[in-house]
Structure formats: C-alpha cells, structure tokens
ZADREN-760128 format. One record per atom (N, C-alpha, C): residue number from 1; residue in one letter; x, z, y. Coordinates in nm, 4 decimals. Example, Ala and Ser with C-alpha at 12.3 -4.5 7.8 and 13.67 -1.06 7.14 Angstrom:
2
ATOM    i  aa        px        pz        py
ATOM    1   a    1.3190    0.7800   -0.5690
ATOM    1   a    1.2300    0.7800   -0.4500
ATOM    1   a    1.3200    0.7800   -0.3300
ATOM    2   s    1.2850    0.7080   -0.2250
ATOM    2   s    1.3670    0.7140   -0.1060
ATOM    2   s    1.2900    0.7870    0.0030
//
This chain:
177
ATOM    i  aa        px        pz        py
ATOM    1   x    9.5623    4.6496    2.7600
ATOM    1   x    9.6285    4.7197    2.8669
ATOM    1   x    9.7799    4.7019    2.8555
ATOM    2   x    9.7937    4.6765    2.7247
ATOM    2   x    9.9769    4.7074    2.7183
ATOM    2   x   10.0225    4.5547    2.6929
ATOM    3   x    9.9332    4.4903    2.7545
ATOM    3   x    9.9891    4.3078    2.7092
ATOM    3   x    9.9751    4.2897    2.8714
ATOM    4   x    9.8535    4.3767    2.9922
ATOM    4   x    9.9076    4.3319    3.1023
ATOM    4   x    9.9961    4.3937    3.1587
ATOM    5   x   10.0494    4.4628    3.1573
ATOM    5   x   10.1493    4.5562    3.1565
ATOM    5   x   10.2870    4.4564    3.1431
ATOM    6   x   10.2888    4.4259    3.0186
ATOM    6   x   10.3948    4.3593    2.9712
ATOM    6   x   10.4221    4.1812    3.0141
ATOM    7   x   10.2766    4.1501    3.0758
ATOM    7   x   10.2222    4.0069    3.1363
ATOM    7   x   10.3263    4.0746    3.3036
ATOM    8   x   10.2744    4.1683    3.3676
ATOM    8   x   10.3248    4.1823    3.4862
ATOM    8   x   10.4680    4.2206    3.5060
ATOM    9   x   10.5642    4.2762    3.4231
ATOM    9   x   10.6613    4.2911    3.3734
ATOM    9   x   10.7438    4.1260    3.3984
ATOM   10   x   10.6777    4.0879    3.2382
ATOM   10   x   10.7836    3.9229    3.2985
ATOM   10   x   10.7509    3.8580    3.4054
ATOM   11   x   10.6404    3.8579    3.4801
ATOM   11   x   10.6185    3.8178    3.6020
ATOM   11   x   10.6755    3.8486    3.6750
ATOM   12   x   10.7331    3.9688    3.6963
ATOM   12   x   10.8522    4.0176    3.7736
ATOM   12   x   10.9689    3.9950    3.7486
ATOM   13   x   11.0401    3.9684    3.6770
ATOM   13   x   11.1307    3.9411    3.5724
ATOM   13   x   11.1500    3.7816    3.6210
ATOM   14   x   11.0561    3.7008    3.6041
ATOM   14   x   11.0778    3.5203    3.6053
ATOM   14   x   11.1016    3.5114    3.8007
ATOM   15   x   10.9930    3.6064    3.8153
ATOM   15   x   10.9998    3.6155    3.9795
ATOM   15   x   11.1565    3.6554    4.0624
ATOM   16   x   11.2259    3.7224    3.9888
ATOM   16   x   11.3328    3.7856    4.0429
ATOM   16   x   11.4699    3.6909    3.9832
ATOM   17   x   11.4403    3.6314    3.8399
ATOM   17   x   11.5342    3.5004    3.8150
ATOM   17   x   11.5142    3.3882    3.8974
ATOM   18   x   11.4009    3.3359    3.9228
ATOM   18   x   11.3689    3.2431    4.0309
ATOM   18   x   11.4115    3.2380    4.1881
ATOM   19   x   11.4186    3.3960    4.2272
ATOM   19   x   11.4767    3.3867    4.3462
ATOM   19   x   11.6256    3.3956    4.3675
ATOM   20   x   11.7041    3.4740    4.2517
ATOM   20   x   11.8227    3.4630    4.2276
ATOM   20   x   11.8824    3.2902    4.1765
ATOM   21   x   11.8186    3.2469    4.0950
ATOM   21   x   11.9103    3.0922    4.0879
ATOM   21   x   11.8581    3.0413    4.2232
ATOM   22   x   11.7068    3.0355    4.2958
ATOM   22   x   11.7087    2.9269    4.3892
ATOM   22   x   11.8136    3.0263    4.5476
ATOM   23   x   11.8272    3.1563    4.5494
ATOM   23   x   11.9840    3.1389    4.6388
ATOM   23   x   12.0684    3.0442    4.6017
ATOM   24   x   12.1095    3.1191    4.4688
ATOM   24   x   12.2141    3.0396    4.4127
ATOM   24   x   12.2353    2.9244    4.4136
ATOM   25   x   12.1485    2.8226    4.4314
ATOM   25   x   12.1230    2.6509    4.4217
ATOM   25   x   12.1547    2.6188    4.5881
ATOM   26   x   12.0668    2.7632    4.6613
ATOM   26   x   12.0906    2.6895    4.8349
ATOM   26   x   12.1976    2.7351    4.8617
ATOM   27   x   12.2310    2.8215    4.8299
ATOM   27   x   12.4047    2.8410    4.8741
ATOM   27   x   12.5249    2.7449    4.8118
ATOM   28   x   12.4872    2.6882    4.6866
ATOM   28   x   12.5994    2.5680    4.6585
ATOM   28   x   12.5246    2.4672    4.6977
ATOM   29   x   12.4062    2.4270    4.7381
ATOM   29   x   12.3775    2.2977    4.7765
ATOM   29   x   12.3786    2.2892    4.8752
ATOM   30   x   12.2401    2.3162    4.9394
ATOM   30   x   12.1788    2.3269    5.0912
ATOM   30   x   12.2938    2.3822    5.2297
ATOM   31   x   12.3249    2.4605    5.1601
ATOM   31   x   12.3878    2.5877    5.2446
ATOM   31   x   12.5249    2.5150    5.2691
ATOM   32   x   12.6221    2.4633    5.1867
ATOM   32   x   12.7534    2.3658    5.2086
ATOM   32   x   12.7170    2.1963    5.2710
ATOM   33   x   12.6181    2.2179    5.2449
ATOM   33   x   12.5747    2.0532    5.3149
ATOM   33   x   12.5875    2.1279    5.4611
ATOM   34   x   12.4966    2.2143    5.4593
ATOM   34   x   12.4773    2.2196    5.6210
ATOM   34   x   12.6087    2.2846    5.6929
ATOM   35   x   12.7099    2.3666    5.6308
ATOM   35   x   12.8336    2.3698    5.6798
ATOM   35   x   12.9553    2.2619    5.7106
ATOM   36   x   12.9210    2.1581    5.5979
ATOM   36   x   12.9649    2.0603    5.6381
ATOM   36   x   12.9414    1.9717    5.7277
ATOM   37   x   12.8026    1.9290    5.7526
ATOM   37   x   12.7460    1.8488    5.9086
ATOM   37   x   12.7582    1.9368    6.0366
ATOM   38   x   12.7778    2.1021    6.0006
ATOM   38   x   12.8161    2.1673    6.1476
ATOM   38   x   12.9954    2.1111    6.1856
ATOM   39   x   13.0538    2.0972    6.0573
ATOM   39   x   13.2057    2.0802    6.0697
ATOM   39   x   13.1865    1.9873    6.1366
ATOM   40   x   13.1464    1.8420    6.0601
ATOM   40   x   13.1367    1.6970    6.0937
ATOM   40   x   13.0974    1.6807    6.2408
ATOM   41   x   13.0092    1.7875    6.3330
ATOM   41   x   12.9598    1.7900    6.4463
ATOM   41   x   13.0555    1.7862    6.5246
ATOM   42   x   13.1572    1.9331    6.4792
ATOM   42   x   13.2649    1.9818    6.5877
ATOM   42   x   13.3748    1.8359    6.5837
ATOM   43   x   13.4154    1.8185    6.4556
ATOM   43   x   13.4919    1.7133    6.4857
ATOM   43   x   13.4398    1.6182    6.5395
ATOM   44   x   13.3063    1.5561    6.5620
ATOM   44   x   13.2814    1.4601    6.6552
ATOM   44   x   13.2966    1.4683    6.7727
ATOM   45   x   13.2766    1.5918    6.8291
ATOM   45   x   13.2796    1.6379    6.9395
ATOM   45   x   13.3814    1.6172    7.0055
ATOM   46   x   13.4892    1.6921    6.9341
ATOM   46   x   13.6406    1.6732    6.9901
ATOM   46   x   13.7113    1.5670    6.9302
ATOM   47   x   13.6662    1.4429    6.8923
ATOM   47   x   13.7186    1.3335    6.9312
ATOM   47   x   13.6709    1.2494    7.0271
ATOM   48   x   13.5436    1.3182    7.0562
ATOM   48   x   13.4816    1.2087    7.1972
ATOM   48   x   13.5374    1.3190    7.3260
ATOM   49   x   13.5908    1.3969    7.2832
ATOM   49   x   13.6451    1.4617    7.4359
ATOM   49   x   13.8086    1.3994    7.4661
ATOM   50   x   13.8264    1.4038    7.5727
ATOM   50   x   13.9780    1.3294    7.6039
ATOM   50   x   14.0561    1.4356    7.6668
ATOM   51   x   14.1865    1.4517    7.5865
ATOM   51   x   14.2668    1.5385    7.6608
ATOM   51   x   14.3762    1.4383    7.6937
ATOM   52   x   14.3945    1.5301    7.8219
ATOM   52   x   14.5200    1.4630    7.9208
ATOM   52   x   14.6995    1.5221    7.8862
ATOM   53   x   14.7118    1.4733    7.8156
ATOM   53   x   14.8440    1.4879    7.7249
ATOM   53   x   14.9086    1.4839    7.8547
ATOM   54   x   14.9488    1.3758    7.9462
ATOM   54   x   15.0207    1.3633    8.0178
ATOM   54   x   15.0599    1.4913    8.1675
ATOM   55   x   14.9160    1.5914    8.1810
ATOM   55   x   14.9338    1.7137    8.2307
ATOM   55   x   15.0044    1.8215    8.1390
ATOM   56   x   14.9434    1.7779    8.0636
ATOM   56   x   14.9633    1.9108    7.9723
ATOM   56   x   15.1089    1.8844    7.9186
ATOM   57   x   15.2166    1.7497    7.9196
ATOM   57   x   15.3619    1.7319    7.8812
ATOM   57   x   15.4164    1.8163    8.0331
ATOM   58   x   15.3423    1.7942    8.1449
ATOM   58   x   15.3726    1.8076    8.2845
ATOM   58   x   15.3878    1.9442    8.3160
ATOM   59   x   15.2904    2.0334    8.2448
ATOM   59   x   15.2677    2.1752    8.2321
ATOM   59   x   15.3976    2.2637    8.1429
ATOM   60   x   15.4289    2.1735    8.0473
ATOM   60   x   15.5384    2.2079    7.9319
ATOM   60   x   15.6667    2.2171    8.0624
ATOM   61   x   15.6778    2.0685    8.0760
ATOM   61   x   15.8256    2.0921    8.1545
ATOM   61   x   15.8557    2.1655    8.2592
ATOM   62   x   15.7414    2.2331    8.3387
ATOM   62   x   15.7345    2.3004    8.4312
ATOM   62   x   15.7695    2.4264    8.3790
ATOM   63   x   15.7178    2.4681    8.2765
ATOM   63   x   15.7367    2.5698    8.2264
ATOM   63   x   15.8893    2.6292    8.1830
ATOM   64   x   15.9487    2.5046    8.0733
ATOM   64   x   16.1130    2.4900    8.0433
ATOM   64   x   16.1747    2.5074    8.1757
ATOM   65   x   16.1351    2.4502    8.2794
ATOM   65   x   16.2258    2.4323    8.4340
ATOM   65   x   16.2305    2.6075    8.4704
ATOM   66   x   16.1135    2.6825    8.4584
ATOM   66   x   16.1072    2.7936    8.4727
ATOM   66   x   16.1885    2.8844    8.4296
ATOM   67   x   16.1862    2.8623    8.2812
ATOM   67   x   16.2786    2.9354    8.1912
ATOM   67   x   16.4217    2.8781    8.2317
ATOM   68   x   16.4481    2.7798    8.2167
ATOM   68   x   16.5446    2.7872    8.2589
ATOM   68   x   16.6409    2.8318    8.3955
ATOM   69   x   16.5835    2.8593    8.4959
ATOM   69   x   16.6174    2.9266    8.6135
ATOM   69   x   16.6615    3.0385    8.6032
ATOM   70   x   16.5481    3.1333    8.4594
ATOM   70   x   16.6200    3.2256    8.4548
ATOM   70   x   16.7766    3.2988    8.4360
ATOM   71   x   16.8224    3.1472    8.3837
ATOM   71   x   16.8643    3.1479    8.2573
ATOM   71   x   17.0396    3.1828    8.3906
ATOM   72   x   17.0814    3.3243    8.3518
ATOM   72   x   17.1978    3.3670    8.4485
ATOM   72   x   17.4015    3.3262    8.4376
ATOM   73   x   17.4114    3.3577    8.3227
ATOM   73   x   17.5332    3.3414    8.2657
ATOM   73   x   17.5304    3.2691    8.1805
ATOM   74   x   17.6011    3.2019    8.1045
ATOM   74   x   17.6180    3.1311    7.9785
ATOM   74   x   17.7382    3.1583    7.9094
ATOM   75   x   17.8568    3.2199    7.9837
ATOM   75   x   17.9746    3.2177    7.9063
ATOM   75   x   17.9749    3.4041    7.8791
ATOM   76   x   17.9194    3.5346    7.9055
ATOM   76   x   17.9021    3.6724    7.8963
ATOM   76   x   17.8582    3.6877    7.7808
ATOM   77   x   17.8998    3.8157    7.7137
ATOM   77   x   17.8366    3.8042    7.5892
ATOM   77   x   17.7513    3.9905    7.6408
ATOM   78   x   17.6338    4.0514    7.5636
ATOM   78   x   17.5690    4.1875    7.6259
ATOM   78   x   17.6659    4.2570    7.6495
ATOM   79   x   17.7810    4.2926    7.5746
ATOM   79   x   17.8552    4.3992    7.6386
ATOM   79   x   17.9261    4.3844    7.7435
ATOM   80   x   17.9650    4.2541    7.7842
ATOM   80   x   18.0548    4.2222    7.9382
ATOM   80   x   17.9429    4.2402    8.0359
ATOM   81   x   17.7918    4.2114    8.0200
ATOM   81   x   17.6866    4.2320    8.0820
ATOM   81   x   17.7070    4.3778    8.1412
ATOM   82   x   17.6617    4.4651    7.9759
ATOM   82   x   17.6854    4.6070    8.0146
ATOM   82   x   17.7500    4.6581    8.0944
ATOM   83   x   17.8792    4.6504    8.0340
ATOM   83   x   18.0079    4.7158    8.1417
ATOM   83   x   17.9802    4.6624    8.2557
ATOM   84   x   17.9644    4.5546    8.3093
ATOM   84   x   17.9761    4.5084    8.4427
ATOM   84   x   17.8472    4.5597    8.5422
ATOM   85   x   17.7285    4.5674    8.4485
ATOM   85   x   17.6656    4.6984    8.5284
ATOM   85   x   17.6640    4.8021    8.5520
ATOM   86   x   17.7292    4.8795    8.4627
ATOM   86   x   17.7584    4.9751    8.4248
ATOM   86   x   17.8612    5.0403    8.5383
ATOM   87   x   17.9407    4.9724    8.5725
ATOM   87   x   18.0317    4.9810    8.6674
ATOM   87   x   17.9674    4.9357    8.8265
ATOM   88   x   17.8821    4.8687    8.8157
ATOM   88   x   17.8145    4.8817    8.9369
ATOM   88   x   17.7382    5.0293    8.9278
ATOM   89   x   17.6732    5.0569    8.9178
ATOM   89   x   17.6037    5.1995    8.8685
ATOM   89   x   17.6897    5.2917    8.9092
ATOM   90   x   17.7824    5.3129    8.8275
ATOM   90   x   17.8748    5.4122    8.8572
ATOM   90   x   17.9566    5.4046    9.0337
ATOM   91   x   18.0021    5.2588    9.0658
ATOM   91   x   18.0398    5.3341    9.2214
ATOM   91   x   17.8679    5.3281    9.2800
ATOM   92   x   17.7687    5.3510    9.2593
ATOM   92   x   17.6601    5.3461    9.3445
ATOM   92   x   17.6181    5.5258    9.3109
ATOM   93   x   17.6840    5.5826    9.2138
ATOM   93   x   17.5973    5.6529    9.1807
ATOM   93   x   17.6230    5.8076    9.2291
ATOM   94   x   17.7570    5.8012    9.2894
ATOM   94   x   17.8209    5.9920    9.3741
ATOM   94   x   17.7545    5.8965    9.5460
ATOM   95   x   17.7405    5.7727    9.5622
ATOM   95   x   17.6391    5.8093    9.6627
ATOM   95   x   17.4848    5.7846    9.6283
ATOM   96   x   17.4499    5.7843    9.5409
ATOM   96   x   17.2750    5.8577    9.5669
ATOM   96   x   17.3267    5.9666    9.4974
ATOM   97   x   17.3598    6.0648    9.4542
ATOM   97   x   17.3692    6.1659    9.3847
ATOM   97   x   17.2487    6.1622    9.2469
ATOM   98   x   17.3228    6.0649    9.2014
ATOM   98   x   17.2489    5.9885    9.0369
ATOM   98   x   17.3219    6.0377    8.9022
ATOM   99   x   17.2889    6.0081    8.7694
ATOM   99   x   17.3817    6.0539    8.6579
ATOM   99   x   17.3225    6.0105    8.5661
ATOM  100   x   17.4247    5.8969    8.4856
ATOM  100   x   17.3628    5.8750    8.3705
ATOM  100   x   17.3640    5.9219    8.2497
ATOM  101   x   17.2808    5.9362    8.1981
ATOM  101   x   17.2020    6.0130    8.0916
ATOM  101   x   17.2220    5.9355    7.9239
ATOM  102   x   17.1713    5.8276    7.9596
ATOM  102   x   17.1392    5.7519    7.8121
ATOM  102   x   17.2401    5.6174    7.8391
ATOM  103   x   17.3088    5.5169    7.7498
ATOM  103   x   17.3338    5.3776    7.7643
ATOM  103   x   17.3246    5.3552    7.6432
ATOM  104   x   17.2449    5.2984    7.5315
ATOM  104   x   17.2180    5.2797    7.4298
ATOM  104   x   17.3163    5.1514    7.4139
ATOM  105   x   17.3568    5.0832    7.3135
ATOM  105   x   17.3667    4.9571    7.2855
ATOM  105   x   17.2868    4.8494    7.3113
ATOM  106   x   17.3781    4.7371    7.3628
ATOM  106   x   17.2494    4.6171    7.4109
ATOM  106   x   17.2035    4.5878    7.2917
ATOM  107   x   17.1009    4.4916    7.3400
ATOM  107   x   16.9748    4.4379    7.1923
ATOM  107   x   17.0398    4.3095    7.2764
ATOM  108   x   17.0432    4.2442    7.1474
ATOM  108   x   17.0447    4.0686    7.1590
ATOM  108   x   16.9288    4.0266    7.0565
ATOM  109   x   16.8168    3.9107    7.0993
ATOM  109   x   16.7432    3.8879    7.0484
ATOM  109   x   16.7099    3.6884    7.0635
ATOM  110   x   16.7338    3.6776    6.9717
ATOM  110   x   16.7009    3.4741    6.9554
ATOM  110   x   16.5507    3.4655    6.9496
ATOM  111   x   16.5092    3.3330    7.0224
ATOM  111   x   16.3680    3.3205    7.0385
ATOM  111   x   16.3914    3.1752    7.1065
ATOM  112   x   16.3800    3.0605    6.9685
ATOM  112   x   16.3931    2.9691    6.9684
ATOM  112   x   16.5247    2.9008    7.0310
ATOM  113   x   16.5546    2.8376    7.1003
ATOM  113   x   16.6611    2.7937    7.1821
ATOM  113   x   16.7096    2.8981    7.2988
ATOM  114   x   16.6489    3.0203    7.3044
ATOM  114   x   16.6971    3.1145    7.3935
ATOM  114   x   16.7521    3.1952    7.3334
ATOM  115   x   16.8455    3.3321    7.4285
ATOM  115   x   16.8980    3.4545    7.3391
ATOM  115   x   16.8602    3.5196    7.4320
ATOM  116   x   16.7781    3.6473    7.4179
ATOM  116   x   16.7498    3.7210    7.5144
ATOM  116   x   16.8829    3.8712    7.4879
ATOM  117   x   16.9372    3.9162    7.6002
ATOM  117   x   16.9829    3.9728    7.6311
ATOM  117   x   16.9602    4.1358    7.6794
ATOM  118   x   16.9501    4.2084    7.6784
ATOM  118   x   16.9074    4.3176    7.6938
ATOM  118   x   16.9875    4.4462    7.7134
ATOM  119   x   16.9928    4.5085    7.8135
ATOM  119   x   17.0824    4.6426    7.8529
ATOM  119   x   16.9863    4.7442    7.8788
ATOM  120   x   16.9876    4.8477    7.8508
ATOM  120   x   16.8755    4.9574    7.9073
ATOM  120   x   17.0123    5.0567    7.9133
ATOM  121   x   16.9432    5.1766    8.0786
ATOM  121   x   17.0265    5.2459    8.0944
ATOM  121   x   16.9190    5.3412    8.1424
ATOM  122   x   16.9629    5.4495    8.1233
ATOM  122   x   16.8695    5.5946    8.1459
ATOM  122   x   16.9444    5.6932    8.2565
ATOM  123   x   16.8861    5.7128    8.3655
ATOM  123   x   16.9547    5.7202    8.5056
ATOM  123   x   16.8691    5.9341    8.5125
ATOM  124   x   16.9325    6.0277    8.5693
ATOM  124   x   16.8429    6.1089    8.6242
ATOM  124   x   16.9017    6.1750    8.7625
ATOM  125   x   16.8000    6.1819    8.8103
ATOM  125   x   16.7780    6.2403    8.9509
ATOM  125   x   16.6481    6.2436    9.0561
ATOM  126   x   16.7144    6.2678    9.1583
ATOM  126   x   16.5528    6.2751    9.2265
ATOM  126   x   16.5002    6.0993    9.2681
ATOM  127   x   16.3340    6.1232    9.2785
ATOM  127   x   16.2608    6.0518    9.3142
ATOM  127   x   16.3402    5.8664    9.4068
ATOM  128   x   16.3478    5.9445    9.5259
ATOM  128   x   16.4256    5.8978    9.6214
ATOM  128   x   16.5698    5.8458    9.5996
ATOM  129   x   16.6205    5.9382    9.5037
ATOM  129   x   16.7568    5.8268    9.5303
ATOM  129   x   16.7663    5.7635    9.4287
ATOM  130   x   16.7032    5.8057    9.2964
ATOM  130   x   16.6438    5.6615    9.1565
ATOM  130   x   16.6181    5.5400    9.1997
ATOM  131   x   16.5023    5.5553    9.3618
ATOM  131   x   16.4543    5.4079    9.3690
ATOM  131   x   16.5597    5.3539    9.5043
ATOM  132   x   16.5927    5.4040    9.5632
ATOM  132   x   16.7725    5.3816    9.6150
ATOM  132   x   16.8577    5.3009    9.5625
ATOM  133   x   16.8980    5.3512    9.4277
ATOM  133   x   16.9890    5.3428    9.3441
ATOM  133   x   16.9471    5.2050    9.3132
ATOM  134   x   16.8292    5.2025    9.2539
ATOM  134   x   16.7777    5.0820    9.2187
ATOM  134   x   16.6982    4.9731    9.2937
ATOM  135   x   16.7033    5.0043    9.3958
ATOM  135   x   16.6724    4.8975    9.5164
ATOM  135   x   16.8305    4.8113    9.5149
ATOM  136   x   16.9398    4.8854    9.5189
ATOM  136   x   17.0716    4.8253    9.5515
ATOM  136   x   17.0657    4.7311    9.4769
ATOM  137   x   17.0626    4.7541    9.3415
ATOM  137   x   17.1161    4.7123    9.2330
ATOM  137   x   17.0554    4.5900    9.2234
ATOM  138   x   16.8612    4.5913    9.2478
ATOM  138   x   16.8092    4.4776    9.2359
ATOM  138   x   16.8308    4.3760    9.3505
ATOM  139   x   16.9084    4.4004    9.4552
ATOM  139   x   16.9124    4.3270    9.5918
ATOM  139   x   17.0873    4.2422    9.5473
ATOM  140   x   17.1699    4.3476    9.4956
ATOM  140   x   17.3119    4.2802    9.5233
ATOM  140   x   17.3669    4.2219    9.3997
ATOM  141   x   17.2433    4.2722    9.2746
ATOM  141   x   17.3449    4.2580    9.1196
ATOM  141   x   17.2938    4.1545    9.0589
ATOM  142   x   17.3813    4.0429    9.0382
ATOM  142   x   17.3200    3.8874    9.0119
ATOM  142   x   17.3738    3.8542    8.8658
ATOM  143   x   17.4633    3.9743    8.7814
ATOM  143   x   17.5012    3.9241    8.6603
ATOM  143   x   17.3453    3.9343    8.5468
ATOM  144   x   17.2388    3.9852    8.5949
ATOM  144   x   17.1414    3.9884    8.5186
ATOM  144   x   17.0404    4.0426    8.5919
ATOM  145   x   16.8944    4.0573    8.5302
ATOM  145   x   16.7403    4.0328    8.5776
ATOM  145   x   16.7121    4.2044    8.5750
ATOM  146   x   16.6845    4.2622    8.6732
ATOM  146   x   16.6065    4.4018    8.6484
ATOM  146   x   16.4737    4.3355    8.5936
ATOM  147   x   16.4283    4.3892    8.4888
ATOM  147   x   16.2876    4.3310    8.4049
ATOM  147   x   16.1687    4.4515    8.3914
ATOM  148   x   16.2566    4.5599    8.4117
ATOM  148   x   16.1431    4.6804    8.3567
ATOM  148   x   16.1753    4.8170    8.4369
ATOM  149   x   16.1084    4.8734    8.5078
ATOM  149   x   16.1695    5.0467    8.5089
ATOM  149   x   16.0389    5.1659    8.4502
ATOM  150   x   16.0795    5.2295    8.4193
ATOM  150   x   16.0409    5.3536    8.3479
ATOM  150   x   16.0162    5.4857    8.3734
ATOM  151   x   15.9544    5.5303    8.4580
ATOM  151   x   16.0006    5.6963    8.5599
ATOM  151   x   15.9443    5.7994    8.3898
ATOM  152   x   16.0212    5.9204    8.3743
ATOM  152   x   15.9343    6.0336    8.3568
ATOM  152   x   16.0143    6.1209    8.3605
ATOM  153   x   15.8830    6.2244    8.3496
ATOM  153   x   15.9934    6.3556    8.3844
ATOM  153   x   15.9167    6.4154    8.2658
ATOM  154   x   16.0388    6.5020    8.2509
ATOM  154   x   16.0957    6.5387    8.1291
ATOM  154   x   16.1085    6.7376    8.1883
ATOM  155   x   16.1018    6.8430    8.0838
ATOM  155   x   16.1354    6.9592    8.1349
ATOM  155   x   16.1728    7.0186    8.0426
ATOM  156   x   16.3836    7.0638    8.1438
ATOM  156   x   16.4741    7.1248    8.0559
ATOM  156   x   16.4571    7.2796    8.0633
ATOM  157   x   16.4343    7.2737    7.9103
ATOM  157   x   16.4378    7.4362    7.8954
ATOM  157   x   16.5417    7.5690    7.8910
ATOM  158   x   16.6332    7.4592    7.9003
ATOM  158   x   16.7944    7.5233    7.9329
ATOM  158   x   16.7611    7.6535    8.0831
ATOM  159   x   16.7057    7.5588    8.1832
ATOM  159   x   16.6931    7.5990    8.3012
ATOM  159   x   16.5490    7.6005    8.3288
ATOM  160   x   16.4530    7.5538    8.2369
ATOM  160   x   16.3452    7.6230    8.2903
ATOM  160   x   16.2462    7.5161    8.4186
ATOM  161   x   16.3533    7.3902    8.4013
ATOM  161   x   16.2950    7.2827    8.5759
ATOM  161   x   16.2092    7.1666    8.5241
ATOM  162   x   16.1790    7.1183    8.5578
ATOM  162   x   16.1472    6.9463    8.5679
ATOM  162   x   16.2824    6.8423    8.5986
ATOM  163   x   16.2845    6.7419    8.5625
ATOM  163   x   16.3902    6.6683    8.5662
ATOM  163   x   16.3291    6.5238    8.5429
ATOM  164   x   16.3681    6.4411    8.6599
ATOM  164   x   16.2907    6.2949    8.6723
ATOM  164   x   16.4000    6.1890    8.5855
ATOM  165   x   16.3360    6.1196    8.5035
ATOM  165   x   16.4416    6.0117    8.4604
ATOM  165   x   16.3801    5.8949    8.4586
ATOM  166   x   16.4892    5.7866    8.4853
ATOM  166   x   16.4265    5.6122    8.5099
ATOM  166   x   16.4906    5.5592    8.4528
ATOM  167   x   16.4304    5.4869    8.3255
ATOM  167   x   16.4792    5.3969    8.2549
ATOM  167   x   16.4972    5.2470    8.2445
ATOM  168   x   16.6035    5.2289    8.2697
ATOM  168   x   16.6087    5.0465    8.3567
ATOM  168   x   16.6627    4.9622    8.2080
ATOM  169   x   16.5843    4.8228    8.2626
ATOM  169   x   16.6090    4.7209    8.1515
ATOM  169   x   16.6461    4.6230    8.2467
ATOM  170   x   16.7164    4.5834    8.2173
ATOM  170   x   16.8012    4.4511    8.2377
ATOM  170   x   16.8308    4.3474    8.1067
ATOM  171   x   16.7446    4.2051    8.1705
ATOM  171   x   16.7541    4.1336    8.0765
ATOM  171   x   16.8297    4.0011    8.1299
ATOM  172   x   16.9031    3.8966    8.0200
ATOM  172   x   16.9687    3.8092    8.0760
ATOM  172   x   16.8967    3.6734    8.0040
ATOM  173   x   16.9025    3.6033    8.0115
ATOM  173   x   16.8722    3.4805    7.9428
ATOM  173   x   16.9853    3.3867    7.8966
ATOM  174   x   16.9538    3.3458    7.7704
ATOM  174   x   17.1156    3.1906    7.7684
ATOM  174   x   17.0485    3.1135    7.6887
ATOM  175   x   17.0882    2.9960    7.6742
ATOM  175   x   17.0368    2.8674    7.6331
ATOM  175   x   17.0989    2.8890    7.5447
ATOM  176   x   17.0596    2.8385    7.3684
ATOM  176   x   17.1280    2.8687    7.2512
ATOM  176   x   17.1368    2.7250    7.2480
ATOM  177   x   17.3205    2.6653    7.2375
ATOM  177   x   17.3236    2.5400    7.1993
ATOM  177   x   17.4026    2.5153    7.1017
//
C-alpha cells in the first residue's frame, strides 16, 4: 500500500516535471520560431506593398505651406505682441463696457523650426459685449491669431453676484532661423 502510494506520488512528480520542461522547451523553441515567421510574414508583406513617397513628399509640403501662412510677424518679439493688443483692447473696451482682469506674461515656446508665441488675456463682463469685444478684435487685429476663448463665470462673494469672464489666447507663429 505504501509503495503505491509512493509509485503514484512520483508519477505525479515526473508528470508535473515533464510538463514544466516541455513548456519550457516550446516557449524557447517552438514558440520563438513561430514569432519569428509571424515577424518574417509582416515584413514580407510590407515590402510587397508600395508606398507613394511622392504624395506623401506632396502632403508634407502642403502642410509646411500651411504653417507657414500662419506664420504673422517675424521681426515682434511676445511683449510688443502684448502691448500692441493690449492697447487695442483697451480703446475697444469703455465702448463695450469690458475690464480686464488677468494679463499674465506671454509663453514663448520652440517646436522645431517654429516659436510659438502666446498672449492670454482675461476680459470680464457681460455675455454680449465679451463676444462684441471679441468679434472686433478677431475681424480688425492682424498682429496675431485669436486661437482659443474661454467663457466662465465665476461668483464674487464680495457682492454676492455671478460674474462672466473670457479668456482669450492669442497665438503668433515665427520661423526660427
């Protein structure tokens, strides 16, 4: 009794080494062969496919032509940006009955051969004369790009109200040469 016991024991035992090395054998043998002929597949694949370089150079320059359109001033540096909106703003702003709130410092940011430019200004008042204010600005003001606006309202506890504010980004573009 205690020899089959001990018979079924290593039988379990040889049974459970046997299935552990033969993973072990198909995962470094079997198992990398066949990852490798799936590789070997894909790369066959995509060398019998043909790409059209010559759209896709066509697609590039279209793209640069793009960017570059944006591209507004070249000789301004953000703060002549600033001020010069800034001063548009201000005579626009005793007629919508506007007030600015926030003018943070511009962000200048490099991104490859470009410098992106950046002004944000934080405007409050009502509904109506925010998008006024900023209808003008985007129709007559050509030293830089309205890129973003921002509405929220905000409530001062000073007085107890609601209070609408719009936060405008203006971005410029320049060619870094």
């Amino acid at each position: 009794m205690n020899n089959q016991i001990s018979n079924k024991i290593s039988f379990v035992l040889v049974l459970i080494l046997v299935l552990f090395f033969g993973n072990y054998i198909f995962e470094n043998t079997i198992g990398k062969t066949l990852e490798l002929k799936k590789e070997y597949e894909e790369l066959l694949e995509l060398s019998t496919s043909e790409i059209d370089y010559s759209s896709l150079l066509v697609r590039t320059n279209k793209q640069l032509e793009e960017l570059d359109k944006l591209i507004i001033d070249e000789n301004k540096h953000a703060g002549q940006i600033q001020q010069v909106i800034m001063e548009q703003i201000e005579d626009l702003k005793l007629q919508y009955n506007v007030s600015i709130t926030k003018m943070p410092a511009p962000h200048q940011y490099q991104l490859g051969n470009y410098i992106v430019l950046t002004e944000v200004f934080e405007l409050e008042g009502t509904y109506k004369n925010l998008l006024r204010l900023i209808n003008e600005l985007e129709l007559k003001f050509e030293q830089a790009n309205l890129s973003s606006l921002n509405f929220e309202l905000k409530r001062d506890f000073t007085t107890n109200k609601n209070k609408l504010y719009a936060t405008i980004y203006f971005q410029n573009i320049k060619k870094n040469e």
